[in-house]
C-alpha positions in Angstrom: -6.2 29.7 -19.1 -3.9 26.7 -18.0 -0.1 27.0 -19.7 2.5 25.0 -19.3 4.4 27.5 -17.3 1.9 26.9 -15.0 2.0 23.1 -14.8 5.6 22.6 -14.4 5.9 19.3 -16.4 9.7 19.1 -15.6 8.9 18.7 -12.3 6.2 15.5 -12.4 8.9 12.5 -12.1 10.7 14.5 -8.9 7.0 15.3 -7.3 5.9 12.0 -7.7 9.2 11.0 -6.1 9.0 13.1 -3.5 5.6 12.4 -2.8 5.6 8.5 -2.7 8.5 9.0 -0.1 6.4 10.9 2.2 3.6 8.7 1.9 5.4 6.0 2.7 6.9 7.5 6.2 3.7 8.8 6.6 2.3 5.5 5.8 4.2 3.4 8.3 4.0 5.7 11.5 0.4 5.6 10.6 0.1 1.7 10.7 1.8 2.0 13.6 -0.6 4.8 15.3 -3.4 2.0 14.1 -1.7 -0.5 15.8 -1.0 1.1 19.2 -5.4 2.6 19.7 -7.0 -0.7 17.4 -9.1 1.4 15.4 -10.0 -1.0 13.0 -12.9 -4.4 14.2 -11.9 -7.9 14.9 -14.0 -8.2 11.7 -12.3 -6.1 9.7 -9.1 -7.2 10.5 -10.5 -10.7 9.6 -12.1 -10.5 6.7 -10.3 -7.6 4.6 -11.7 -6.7 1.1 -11.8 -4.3 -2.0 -14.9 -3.0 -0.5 -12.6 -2.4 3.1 -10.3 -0.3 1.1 -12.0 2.8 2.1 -13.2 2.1 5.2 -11.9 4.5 7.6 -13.1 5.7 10.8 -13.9 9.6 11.4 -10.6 10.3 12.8 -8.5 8.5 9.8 -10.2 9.9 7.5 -9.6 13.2 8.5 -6.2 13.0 8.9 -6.3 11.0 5.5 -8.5 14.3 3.9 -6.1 16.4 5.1 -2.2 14.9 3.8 -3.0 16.2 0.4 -4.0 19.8 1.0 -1.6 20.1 3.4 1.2 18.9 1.0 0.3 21.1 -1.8 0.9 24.0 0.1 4.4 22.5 2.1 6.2 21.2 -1.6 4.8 22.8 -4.9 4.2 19.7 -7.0 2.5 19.9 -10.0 -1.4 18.5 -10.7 -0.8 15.8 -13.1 2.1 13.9 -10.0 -1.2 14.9 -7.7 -3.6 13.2 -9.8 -1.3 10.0 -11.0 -0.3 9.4 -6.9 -4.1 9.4 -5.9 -4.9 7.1 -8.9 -1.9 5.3 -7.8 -2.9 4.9 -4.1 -6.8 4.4 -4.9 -5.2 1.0 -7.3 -2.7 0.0 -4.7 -5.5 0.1 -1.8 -8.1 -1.9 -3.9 -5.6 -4.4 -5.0 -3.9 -5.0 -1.7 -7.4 -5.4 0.1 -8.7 -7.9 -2.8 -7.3 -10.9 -1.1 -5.7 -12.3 -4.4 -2.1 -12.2 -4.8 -1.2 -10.6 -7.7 2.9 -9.8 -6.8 4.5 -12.1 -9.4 7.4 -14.8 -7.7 10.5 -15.8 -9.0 11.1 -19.8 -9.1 11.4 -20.1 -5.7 8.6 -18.7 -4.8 9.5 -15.0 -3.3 8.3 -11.8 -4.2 9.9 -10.8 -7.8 9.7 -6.7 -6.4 10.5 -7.8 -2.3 10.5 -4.0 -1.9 7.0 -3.4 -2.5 4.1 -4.6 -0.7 2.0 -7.2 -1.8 -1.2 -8.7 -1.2 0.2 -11.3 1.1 2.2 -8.4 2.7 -1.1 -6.5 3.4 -3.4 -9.6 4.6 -1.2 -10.4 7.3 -1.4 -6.6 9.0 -5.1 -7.2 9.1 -4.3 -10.6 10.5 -1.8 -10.4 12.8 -1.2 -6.4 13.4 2.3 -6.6 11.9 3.3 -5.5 8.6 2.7 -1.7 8.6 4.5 -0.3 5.5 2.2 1.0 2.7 4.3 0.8 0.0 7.8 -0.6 0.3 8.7 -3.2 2.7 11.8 -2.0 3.5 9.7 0.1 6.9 8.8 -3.2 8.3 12.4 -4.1 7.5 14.4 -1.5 9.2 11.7 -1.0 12.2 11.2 -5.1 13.0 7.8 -4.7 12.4 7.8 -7.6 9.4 5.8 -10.8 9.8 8.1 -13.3 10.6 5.6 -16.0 8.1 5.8 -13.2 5.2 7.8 -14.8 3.0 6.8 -18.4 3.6 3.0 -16.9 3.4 3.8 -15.7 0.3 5.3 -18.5 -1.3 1.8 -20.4 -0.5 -0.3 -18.0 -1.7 1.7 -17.8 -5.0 2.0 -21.8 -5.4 -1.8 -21.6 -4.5 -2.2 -19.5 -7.4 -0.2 -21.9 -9.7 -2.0 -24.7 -8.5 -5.3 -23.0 -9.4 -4.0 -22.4 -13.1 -2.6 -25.7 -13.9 -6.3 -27.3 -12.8 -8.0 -24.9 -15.1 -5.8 -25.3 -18.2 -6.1 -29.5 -18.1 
């Protein structure tokens, strides 16, 4: 029988905290890693997708498999942060690989959350090798590792988008 001095509710925001943090570095030196060997296809890297999301060689995947296990036993964190960063990171993946931008702009066309990655963000590491921060841009930032385009990139994608729904609502 589950009780709730088992599951340590107190503790989800700090665990999910925690955890995003660490996925993030994790994230970054991983992109890097990625970089450095070219795992990934030329077509791949082309022609990203939802369906791509998941598509990990043996090797990733095992290093992928093992993060959560071995994170569990390094920092106690409760089920429910567990269960809400995997749901998290399984949306984020999808979304990022979908080849729509969905980031909303300001007016002048940036990224409304410039910290986090977008869709734009994501397309041009498959394109380009650059860009290598899972969640927050800041990595790329700080480590020079940011498409020098991102921003302009974005704005096209976004005005692309706005384009798109002024044609369908006449």
């Amino acid at each position: 029988m589950i009780t709730s001095d088992l599951i340590h509710y107190e503790m989800l925001p700090r665990g999910l905290a925690v955890g995003a943090l660490a996925a993030s570095i994790i994230g970054w030196r991983q992109g890097g890693a990625s970089r450095d060997a070219q795992i990934a296809g030329a077509l791949f890297l082309a022609c990203p997708s939802p369906f791509s999301a998941y598509s990990f060689d043996l090797g990733e995947a095992a290093v992928m498999a093992i993060f959560v296990p071995l994170w569990v036993i390094a920092v106690p964190t409760p089920w429910p942060a567990l269960g809400l960063f995997m749901l998290h990171q399984l949306a984020r993946n999808t979304i990022g690989h979908s080849g729509y931008e969905l980031m909303p702009a300001t007016a002048a066309g940036r990224p409304m959350f410039d910290w986090i990655t977008s869709t734009t963000h994501h397309d041009l590491h498959h394109e380009r090798g650059m860009n290598y921060g899972l969640y927050f841009t800041w990595w790329d930032r700080w480590m020079g590792t940011e498409h020098p385009e991102y921003h302009a990139r974005f704005a096209a994608a976004v005005r692309k988008r706005r384009v798109g729904a002024l044609v369908a609502a006449e």
